[in-house]
C-alpha positions, 0 to 999 in steps of 0.5 A: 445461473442466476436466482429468481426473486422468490428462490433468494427469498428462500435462501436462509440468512439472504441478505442484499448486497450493499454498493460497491466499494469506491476506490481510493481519491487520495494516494496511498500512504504506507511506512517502510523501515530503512535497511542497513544498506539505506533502501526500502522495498515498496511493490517488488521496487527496491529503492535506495534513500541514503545509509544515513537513514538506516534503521529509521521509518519512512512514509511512503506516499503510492500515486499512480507513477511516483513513489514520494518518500518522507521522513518526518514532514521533509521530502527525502525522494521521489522516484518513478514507479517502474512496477504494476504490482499492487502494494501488499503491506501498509505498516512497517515491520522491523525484522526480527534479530 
């Protein structure tokens, strides 16, 4: 149901809408912390870089069907993307000992 003109006026503390949201043009970026066991997790997708960089801080560059992961400017991998789900966190955590 839909407001006429003069019934919005009314409304206390109305305010008009702004323009939409545009989406992003450029891939999203996100860090990631290396386990013990040399993978990261990014959308519901596991993805193994080497025990050698266990414990170390990934960047991690989302686009529409690859994931590029780097460590410090140097391309470390780049994987396809095999899920759908959007990406939920965008700053690393390092868990809790």
């Amino acid at each position: 149901m839909a407001l006429t003109e003069d019934e919005a006026a009314r409304l206390r503390d109305a305010r008009p809408t702004g323009p939409a949201p545009q989406p992003a043009t450029e891939p999203i970026r996100v860090q990631r912390w290396v386990s013990s066991r040399g993978q990261i997790a990014i959308a519901g997708q596991r993805i193994g870089v080497g025990i050698g960089h266990a414990g170390t801080t990934m960047t991690v560059e989302a686009a529409d069907a690859t994931f590029r992961i780097t460590h410090a400017g140097q391309v470390v991998a780049e994987v396809a993307r095999t899920t759908t789900k959007p990406i939920a966190r965008f700053k690393v955590r390092k868990p809790q000992r």
